[in-house]
C-alpha positions in Angstrom: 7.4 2.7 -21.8 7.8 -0.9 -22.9 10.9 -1.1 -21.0 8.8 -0.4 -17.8 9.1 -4.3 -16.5 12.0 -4.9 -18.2 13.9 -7.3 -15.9 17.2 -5.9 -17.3 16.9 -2.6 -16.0 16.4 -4.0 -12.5 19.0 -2.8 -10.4 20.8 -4.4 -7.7 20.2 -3.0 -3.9 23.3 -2.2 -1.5 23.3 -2.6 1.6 26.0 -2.9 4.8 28.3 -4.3 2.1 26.2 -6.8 0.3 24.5 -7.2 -2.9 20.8 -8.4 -1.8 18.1 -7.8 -3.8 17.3 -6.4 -7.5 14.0 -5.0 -7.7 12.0 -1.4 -8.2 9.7 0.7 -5.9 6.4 2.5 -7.5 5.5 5.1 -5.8 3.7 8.8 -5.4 5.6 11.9 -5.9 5.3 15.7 -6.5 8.3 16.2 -7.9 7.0 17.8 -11.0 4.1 19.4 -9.6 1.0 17.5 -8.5 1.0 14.0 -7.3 2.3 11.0 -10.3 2.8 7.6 -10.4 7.0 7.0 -10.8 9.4 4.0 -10.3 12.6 3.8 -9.4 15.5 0.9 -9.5 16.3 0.3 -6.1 19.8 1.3 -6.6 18.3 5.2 -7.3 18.8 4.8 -11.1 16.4 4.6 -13.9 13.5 7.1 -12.4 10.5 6.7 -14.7 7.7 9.1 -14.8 4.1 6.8 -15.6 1.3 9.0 -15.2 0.7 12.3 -16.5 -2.4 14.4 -15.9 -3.5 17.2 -14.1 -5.2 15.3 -11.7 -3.7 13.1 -8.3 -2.4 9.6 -8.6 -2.1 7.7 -5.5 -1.8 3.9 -4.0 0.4 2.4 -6.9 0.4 -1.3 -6.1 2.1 -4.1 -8.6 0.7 -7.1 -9.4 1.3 -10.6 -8.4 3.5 -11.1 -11.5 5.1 -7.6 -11.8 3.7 -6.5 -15.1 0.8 -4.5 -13.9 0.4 -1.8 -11.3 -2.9 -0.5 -10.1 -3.6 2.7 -9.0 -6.1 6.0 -7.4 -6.6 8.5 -9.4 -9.3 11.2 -9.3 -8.8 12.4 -13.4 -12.7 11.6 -13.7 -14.2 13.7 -10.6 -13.8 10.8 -7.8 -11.7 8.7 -7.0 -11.4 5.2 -9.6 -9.2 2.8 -10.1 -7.1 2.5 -12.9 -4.5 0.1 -14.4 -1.0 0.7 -16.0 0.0 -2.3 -18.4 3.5 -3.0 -19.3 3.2 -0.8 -22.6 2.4 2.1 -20.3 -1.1 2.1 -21.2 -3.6 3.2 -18.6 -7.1 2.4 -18.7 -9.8 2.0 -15.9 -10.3 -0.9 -13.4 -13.5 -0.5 -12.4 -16.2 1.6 -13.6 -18.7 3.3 -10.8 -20.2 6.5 -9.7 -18.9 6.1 -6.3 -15.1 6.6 -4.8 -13.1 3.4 -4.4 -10.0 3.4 -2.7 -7.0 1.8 -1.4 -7.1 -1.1 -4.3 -5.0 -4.3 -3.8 -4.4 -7.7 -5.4 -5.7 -10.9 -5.7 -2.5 -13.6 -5.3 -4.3 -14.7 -8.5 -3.3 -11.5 -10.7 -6.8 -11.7 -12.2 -8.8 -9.8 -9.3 -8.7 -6.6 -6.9 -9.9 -6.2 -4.1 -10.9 -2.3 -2.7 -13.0 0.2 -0.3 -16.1 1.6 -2.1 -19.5 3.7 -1.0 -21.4 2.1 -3.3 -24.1 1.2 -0.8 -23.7 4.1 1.2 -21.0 3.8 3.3 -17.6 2.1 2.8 -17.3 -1.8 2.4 -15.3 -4.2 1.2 -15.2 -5.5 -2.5 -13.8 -8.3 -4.8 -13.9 -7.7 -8.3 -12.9 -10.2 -10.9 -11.1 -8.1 -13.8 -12.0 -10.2 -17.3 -15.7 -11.8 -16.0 -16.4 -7.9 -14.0 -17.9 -9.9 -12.0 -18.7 -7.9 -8.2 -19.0 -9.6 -4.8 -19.4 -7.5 -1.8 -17.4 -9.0 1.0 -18.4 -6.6 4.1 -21.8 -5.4 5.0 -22.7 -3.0 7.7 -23.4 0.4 8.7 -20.0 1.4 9.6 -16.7 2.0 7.4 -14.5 -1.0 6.3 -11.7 0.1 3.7 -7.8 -0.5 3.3 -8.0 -4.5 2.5 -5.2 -6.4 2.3 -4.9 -10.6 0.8 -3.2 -13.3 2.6 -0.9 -14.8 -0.1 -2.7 -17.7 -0.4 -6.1 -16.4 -0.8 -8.2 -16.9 2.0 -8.4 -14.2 4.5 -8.5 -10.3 3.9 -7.3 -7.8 6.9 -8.3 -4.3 6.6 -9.3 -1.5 8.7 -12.9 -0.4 10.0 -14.0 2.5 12.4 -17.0 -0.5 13.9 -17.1 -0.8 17.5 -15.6 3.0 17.8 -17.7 5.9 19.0 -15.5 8.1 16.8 -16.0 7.0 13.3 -12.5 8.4 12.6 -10.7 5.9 14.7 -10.5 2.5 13.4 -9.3 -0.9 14.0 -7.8 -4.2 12.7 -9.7 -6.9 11.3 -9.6 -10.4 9.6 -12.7 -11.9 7.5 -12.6 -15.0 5.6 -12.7 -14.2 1.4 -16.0 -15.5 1.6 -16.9 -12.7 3.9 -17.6 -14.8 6.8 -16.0 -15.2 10.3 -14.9 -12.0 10.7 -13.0 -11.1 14.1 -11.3 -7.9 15.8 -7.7 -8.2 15.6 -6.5 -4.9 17.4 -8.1 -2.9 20.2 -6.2 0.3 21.0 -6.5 4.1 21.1 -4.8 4.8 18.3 -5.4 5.0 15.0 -3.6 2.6 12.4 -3.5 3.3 7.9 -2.4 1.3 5.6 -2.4 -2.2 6.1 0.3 -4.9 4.0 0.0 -8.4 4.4 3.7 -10.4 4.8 3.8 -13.2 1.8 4.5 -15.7 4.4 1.7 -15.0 6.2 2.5 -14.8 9.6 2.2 -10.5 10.2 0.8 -7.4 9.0 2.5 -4.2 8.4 0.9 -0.9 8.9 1.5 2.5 10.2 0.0 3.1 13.9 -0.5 6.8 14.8 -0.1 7.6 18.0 -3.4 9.4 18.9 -6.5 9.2 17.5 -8.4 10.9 15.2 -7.3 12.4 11.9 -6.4 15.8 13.4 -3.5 14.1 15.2 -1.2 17.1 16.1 1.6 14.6 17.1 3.5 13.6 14.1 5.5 10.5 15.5 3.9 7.9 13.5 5.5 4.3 13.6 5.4 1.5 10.9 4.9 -1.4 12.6 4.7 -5.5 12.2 2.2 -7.0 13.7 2.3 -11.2 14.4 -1.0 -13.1 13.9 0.0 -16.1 15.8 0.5 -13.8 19.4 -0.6 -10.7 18.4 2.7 -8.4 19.5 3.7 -5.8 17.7 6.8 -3.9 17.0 8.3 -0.8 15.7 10.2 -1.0 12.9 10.9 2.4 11.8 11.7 3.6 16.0 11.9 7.3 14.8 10.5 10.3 16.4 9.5 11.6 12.7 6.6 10.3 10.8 6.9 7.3 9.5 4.4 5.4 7.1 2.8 3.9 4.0 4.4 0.5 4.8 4.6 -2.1 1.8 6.3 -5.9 1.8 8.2 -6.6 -1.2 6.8 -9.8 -2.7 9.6 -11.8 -1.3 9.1 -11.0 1.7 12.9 -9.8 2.4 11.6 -6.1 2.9 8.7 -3.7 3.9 9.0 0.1 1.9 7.8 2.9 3.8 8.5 6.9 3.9 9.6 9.2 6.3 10.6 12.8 6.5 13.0 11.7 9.5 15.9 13.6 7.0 13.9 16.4 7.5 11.9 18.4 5.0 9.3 16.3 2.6 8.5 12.3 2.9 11.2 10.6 1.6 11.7 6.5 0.5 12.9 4.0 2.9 14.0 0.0 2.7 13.0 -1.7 6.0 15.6 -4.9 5.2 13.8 -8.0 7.1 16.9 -9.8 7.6 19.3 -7.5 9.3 17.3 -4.9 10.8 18.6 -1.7 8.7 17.1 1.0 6.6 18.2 2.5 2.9 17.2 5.7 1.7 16.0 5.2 -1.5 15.2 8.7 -2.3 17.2 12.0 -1.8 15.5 15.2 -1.9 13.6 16.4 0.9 12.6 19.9 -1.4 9.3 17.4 -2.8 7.3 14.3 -1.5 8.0 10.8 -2.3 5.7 8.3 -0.8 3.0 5.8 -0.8 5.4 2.5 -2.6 5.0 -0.9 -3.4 8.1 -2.5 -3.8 8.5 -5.5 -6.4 11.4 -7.9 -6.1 12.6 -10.1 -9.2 13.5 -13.5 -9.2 
């Protein structure tokens, strides 16, 4: 498991001819029976197994400097988050007898940032990993969860079902890190998960459903970039399938997602910034793989 970040088993990525990128994708799959924590080259080679239990693992997320990921996992009756060092080791995050979800990182590598009940109902948190130190950063009597970092610190985006008379519809919104001027960013009728902020920080990615509520019997879900300056947004993925789980590589030369467009389970897609053009990443539709973060060496 040492070898997990080992820079020599990053593989190089093909695509429409060209040697781009070398790099690997963590992600969720099933392929062994319930849900895991795996990586993957992005060449296909060198699939790892990290987590093993008889519990779910979701929301694997790598750290700013590609020797961590961060993860859900519901081993201990909720759902916690937990950590997976470079030895393999996994230990706990963040100790609480609520549910957190949907953990992300701090540009600084030393903090994440996550949903949690604690008070009730979902807000936002910021929680410094060697101090423990805990700062709420939302605070109100509707759900806020899915947070996302700009790159350079300042602003968090995430989802929140205030403002909509069904509390299972949301929206997009943009506080400050401090918590303070917060403002709406999207105002639709649909429903939009997981959000990823570009490193540049100019857009978001995120998947918009296209009806709302989670009962959704239309399954044409679209990953989508949205621009911060103008506030359009486009399809990216422009599939009648389900598309989703978007994630920019920390380069910003590519957004992961999955689809089951292929047909059969969610499979592993490369959205490549540059040119336009998808790579399937992974290649059988009998199980799930989804939910990535996708890590991009120098």
């Amino acid at each position: 498991m040492r070898t997990l970040l080992n820079l020599a088993l990053a593989a190089t990525l093909f695509g429409c001819g060209e040697i781009t990128r070398q790099g690997k994708i963590a992600f969720v799959s099933n392929r062994d029976g319930n849900f895991e924590i795996y990586t993957i080259n992005l060449d296909r080679s060198d699939l790892r197994r990290l987590t093993n239990n008889q519990s779910n693992d979701f929301a694997p997320r790598w750290s700013p400097d590609g020797n961590r990921i961060i993860f859900n996992s519901d081993r201990d009756g909720d759902f916690d988050i937990y950590l997976i060092d470079a030895d393999g080791k996994v230990t706990k995050a963040f100790e609480s007898d609520s549910a957190e979800w949907d953990p992300d990182w701090h540009p600084d590598g030393q903090s994440i940032i996550f949903g949690s009940n604690l008070d009730g109902d979902m807000e936002l948190y910021l929680f410094d990993l060697q101090s423990e130190e805990l700062r709420q950063l939302t605070n109100n009597n509707r759900d806020d969860y899915n947070p996302s970092i700009s790159k350079d610190g300042k602003r968090v985006a995430y989802l929140s079902n205030e403002g909509r008379e069904n509390p299972q519809n949301n929206e997009v919104y943009m506080i400050d890190i401090d918590g303070g001027n917060k403002r709406r960013l999207t105002t639709n009728n649909k429903r939009e998960t997981i959000l990823s902020w570009s490193p540049d920080g100019a857009s978001l990615a995120f998947t918009l459903h296209p009806c709302e509520g989670w009962n959704c019997e239309e399954n044409n879900d679209e990953v989508v970039i949205y621009n911060l300056e103008d506030s359009s947004m486009r399809s990216i993925s422009n599939h009648p399938e389900s598309d989703e789980h978007a994630y920019w590589s920390n380069d910003g030369s590519m957004i992961a997602f999955d689809s089951n467009r292929d047909g059969g389970q969610l499979q592993l897609y490369i959205f490549h910034r540059d040119r336009g053009s998808l790579t399937r990443i992974s290649q059988d539709t009998s199980h799930m793989d989804f939910w990535s973060s996708i890590y991009v060496f120098d």
